[in-house]
N, CA, C and O of each residue as an XYZ file, in Angstrom:
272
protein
N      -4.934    -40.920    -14.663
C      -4.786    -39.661    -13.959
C      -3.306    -39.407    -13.707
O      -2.492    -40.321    -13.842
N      -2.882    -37.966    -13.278
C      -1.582    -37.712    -13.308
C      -0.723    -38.274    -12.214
O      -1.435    -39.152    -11.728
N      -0.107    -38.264    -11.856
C       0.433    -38.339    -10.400
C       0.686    -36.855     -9.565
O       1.282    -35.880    -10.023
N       0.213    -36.943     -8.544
C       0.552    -35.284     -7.572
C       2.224    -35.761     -7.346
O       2.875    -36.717     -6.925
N       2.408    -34.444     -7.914
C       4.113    -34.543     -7.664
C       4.458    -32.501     -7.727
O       5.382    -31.885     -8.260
N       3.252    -32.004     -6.934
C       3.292    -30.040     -7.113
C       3.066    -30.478     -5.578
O       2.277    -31.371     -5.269
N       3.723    -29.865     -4.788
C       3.372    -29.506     -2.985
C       2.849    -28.253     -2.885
O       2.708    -27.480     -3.833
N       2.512    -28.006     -1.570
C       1.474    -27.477     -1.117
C       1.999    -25.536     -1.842
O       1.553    -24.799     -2.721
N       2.978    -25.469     -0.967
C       3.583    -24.302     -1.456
C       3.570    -23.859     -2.813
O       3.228    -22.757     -3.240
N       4.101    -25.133     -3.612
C       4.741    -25.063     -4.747
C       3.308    -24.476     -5.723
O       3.309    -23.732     -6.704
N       1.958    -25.253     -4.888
C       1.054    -25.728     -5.627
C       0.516    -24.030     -5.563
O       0.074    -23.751     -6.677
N       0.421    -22.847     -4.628
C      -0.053    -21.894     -4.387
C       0.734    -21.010     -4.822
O       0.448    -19.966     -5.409
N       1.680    -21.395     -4.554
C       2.658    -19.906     -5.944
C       2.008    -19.917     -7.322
O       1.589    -18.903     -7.881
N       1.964    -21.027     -7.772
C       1.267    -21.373     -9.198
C       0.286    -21.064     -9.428
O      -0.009    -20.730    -10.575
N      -0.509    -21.057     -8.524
C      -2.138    -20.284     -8.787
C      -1.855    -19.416     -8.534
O      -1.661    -19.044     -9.692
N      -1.466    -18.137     -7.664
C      -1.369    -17.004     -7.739
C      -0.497    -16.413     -8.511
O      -0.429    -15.189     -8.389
N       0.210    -16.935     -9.291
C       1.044    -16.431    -10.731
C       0.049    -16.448    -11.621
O      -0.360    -15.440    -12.196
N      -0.548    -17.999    -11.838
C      -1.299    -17.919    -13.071
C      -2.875    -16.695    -12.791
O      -3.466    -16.051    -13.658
N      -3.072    -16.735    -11.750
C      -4.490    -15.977    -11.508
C      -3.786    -14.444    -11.799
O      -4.448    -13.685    -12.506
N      -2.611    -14.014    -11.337
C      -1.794    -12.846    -11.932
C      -1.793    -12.755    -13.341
O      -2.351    -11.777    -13.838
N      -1.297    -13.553    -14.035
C      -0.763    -13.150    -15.218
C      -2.341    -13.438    -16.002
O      -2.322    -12.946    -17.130
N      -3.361    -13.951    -15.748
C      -4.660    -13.849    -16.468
C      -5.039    -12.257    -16.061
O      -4.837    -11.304    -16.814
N      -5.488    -12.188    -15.040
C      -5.675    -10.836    -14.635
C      -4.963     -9.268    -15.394
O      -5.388     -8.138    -15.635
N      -4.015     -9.814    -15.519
C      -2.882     -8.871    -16.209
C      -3.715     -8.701    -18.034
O      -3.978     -7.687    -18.681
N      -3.895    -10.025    -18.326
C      -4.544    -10.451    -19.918
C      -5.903     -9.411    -19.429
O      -6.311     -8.925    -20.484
N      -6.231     -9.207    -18.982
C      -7.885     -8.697    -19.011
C      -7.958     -7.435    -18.690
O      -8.937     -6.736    -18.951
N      -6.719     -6.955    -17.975
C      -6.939     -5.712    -17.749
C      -5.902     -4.414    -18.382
O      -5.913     -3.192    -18.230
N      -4.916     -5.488    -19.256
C      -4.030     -4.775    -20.869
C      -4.613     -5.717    -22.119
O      -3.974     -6.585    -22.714
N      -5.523     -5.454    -22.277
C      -6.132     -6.151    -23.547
C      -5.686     -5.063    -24.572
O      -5.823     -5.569    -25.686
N      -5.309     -4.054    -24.659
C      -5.156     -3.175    -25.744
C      -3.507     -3.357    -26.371
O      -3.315     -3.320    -27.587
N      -2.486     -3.535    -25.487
C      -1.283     -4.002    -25.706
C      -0.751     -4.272    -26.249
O      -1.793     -4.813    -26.619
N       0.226     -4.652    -27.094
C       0.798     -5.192    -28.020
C       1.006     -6.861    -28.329
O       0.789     -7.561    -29.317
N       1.495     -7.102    -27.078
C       1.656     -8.840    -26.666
C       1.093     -9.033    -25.310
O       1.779     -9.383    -24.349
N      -0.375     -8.755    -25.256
C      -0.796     -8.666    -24.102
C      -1.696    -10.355    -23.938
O      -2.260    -10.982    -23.040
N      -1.385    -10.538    -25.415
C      -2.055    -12.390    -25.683
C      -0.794    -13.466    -24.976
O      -0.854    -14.695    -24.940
N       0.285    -12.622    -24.467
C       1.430    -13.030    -23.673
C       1.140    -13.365    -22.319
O       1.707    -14.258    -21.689
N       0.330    -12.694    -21.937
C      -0.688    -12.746    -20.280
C      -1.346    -14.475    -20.075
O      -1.474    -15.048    -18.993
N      -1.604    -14.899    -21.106
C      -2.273    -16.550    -21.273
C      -1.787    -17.275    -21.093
O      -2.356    -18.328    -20.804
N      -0.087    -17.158    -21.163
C       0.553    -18.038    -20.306
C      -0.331    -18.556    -18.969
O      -0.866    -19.659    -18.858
N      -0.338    -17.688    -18.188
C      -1.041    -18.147    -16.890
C      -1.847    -19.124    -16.770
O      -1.940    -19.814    -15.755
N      -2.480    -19.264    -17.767
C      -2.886    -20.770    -17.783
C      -2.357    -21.637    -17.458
O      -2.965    -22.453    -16.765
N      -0.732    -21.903    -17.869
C      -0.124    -23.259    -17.554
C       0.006    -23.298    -16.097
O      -0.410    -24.318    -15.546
N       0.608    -22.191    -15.234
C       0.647    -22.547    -14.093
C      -0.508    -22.667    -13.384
O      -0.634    -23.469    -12.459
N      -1.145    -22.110    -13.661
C      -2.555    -22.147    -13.175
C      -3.820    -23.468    -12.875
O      -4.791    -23.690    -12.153
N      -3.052    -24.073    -13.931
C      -3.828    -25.786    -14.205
C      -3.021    -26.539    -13.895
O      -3.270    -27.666    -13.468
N      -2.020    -26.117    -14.033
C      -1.200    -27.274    -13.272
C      -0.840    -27.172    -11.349
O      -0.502    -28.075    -10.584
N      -1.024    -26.095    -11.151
C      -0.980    -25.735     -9.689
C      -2.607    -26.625     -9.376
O      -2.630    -27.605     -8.632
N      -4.040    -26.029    -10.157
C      -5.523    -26.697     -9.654
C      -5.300    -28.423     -9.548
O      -5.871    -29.139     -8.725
N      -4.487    -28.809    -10.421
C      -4.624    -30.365    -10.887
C      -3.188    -31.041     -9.474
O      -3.384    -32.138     -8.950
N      -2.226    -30.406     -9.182
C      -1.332    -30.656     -8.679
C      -0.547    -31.570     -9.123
O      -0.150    -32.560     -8.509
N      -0.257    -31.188    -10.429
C       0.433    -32.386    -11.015
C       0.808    -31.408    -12.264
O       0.031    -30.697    -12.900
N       2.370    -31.584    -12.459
C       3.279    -30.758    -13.257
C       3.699    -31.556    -14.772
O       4.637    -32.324    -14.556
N       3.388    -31.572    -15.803
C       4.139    -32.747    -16.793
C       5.579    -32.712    -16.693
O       6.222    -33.749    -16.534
N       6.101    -31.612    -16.774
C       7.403    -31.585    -16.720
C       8.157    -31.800    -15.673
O       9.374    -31.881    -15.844
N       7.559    -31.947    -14.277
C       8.160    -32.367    -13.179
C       8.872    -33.904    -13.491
O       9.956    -34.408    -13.199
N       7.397    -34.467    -14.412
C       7.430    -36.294    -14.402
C       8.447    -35.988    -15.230
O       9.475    -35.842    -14.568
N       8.621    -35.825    -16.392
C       9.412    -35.833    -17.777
C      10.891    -35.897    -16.353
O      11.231    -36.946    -15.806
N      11.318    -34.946    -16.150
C      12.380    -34.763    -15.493
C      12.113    -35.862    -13.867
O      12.919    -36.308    -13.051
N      11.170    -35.922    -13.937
C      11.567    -36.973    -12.064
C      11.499    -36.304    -11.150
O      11.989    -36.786    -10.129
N      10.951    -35.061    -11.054
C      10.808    -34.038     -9.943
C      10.145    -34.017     -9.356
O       9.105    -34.518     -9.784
N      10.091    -33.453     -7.891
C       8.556    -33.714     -7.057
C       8.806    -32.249     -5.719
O       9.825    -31.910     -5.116
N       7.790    -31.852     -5.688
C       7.682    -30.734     -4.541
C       6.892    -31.436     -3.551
O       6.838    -30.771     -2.516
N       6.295    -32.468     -3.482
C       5.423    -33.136     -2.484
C       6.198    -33.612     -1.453
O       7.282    -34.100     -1.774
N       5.848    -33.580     -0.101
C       6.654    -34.057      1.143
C       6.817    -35.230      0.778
O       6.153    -35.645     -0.172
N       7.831    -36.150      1.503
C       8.094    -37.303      1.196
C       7.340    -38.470      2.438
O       7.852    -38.617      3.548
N       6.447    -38.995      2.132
C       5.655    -39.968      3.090
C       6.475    -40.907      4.242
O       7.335    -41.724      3.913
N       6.172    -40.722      5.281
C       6.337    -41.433      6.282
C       5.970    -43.153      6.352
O       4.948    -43.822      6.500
N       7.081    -43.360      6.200
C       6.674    -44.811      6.512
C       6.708    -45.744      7.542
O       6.244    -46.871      7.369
């Protein structure tokens, strides 16, 4: 499994981009590059899963940092 390394914030911008830019796909389906809207997927699954690949690739993390 991935590691959560998307925070809370980080994690809800991402779904409401990706739930945007699908929405956008469904409701300009006639468009030219409206198959451009599917992006939203990426943020979208990666905001549900909370876990970014490219955060890891790079070492990045939006998650609070634990109290020890």
């Amino acid at each position: 499994m991935l590691k959560k390394n998307v925070g809370t914030l980080d994690r809800a911008l991402r779904i409401i981009l990706g739930l945007g830019l699908l929405a956008g796909f469904f409701l300009n389906r006639d468009g030219a590059y409206s198959w451009l809207y599917l992006i939203g997927i990426i943020p979208l699954v990666t905001g549900l899963m909370s876990s970014c690949p490219l955060y890891s690739i790079f070492g990045l993390s939006t998650c609070p940092l634990k109290k020890q």
